[in-house]
N, C-alpha and C positions, 0 to 999 in steps of 0.2 A: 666934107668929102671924106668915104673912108678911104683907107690903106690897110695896104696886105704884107704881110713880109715873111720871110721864107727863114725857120730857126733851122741850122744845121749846127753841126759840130765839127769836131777837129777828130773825132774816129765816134765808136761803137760803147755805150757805157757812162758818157762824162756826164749824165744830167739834163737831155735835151728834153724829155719830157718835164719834167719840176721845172725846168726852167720857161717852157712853153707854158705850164702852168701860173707859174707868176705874172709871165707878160699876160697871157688871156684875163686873167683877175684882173691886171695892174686898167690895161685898156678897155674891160667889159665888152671884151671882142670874140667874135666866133672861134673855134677850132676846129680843124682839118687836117687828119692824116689822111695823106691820099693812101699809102699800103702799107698794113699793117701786115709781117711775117711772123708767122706763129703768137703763141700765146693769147690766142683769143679770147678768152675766158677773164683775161686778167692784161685787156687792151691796154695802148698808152690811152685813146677816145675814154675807156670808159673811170682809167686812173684820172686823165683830166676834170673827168662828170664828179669824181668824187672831190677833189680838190678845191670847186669853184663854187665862192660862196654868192655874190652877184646873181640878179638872176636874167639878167640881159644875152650874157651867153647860149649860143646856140652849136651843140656839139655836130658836126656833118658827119655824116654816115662814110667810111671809109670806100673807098673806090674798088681797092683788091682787100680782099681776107685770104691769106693764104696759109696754109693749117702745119707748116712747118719753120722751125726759129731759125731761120738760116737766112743767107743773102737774097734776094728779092728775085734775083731773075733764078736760082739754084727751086727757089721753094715756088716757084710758077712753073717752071717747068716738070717739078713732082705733081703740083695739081692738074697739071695740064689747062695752062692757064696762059696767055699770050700777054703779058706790060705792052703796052703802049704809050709811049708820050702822049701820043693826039689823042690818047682814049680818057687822059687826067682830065677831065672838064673841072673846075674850080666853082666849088656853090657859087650859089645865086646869092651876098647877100647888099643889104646896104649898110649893116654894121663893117666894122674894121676886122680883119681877119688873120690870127696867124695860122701855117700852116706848118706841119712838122715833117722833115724829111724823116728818113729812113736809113740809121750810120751815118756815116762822112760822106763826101763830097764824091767820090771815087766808086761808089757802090753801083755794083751793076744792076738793071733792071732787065735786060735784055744780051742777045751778045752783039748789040750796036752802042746802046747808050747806056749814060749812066745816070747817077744823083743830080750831076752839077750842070750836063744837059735837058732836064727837063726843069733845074731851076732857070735857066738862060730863055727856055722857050717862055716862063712865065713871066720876062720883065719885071719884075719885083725886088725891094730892096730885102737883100740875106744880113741876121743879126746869126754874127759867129760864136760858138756857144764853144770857151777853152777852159780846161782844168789845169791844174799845175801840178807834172810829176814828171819825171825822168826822159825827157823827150821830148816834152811838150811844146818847148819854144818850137824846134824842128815841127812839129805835125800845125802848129798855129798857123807859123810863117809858110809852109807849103800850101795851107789852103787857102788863105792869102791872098799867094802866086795863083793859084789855081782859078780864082775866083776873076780875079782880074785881068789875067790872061784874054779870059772869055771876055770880057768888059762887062762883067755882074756886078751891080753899084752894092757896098756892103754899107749898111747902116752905122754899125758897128760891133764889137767886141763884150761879149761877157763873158766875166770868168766866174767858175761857178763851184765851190767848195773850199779846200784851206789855202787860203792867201801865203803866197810866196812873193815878198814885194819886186825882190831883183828882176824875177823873170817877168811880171806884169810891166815891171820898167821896160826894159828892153824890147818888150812885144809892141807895146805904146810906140816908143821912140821908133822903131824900126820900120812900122809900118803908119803910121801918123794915121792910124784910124780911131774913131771915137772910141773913148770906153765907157757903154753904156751901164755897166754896174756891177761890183763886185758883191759877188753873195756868201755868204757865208754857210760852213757847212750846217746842214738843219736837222738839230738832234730830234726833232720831230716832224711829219710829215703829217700835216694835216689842214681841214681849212683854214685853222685860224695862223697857221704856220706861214701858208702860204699867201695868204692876205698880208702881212703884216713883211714878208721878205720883200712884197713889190714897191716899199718904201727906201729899196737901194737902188732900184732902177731907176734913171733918168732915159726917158725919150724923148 
């Protein structure tokens, strides 16, 4: 039976895509952004297609292309473009599928919903993608709260570049979620880089 799971982060920046990267390689599973805002030319879709050495992955064609780097519902309404939740239709497949959000939890798509609302509508288990730096515990633990609030099952916790042990303690203890695997920052980016990182992961 596959499974789906939904990679966010704790903000904008921390490694959601390389990390989406890894998981895709680790589980030879599809990838999906459903919106990609600006940078088209030099997609997270087409940085994944570069990354993934396996050849069972199947990358899905992004739902929204919106042609400005900005927040999702800011760069839809420059395109003249309507987000929808009920418009996210999720490929078709029978492999395992991660899917990548867009920023943090918080991120508007609309001026009704947001990130953590349309991960709610998809039932699916969220692996929380944290980095360790000056605030982090605070943005971990908010999203968290946030997540659970909704009653969103979270799979678990990755941290993902230089290893701060105190604050991974804390985050662990605090919120008794799994921690699926600390990664190490990766002075190369590459396929064999990223192959070879999904030997920290435990799922």
């Amino acid at each position: 039976m596959s499974i789906t799971f939904f990679v966010t982060g704790i903000g904008t920046g921390i490694g959601k895509t390389i990390v989406s990267a890894i998981l895709t390689e680790k589980l030879r599973a599809d990838y999906w952004k459903p919106i990609q805002s600006g940078d088209l030319d030099q997609s997270d879709s087409l940085i994944i297609k570069s990354l993934i050495s396996n050849s069972k992955t199947v990358i899905h064609e992004e739902a929204f292309k919106l042609t400005h780097p900005l927040s999702p519902h800011l760069s839809a309404k420059l395109d003249q473009v309507d987000i929808n939740i009920r418009k996210l239709q999720t490929p078709t497949t029978t492999n395992d599928l991660i899917i990548e959000g867009a920023g943090g939890l918080m991120v508007p798509l609309n001026n009704q919903e947001l990130i953590i609302d349309y991960i709610k509508s998809l039932n699916i288990k969220v692996i929380l993608i944290s980095q360790n730096y000056l605030g982090s515990i605070n943005h971990t633990l908010l999203s968290i709260e946030a997540l659970k609030a909704r009653g969103i099952a979270i799979k678990g916790i990755i941290f993902n570049g230089i290893s701060n042990i105190e604050t991974e303690r804390y985050i662990k203890q605090y919120s008794d979620l799994n921690i699926l695997g600390y990664i190490p920052e990766l002075e190369i980016i590459s396929k064999e880089s990223i192959k070879q990182a999904s030997e920290y992961l435990e799922l």
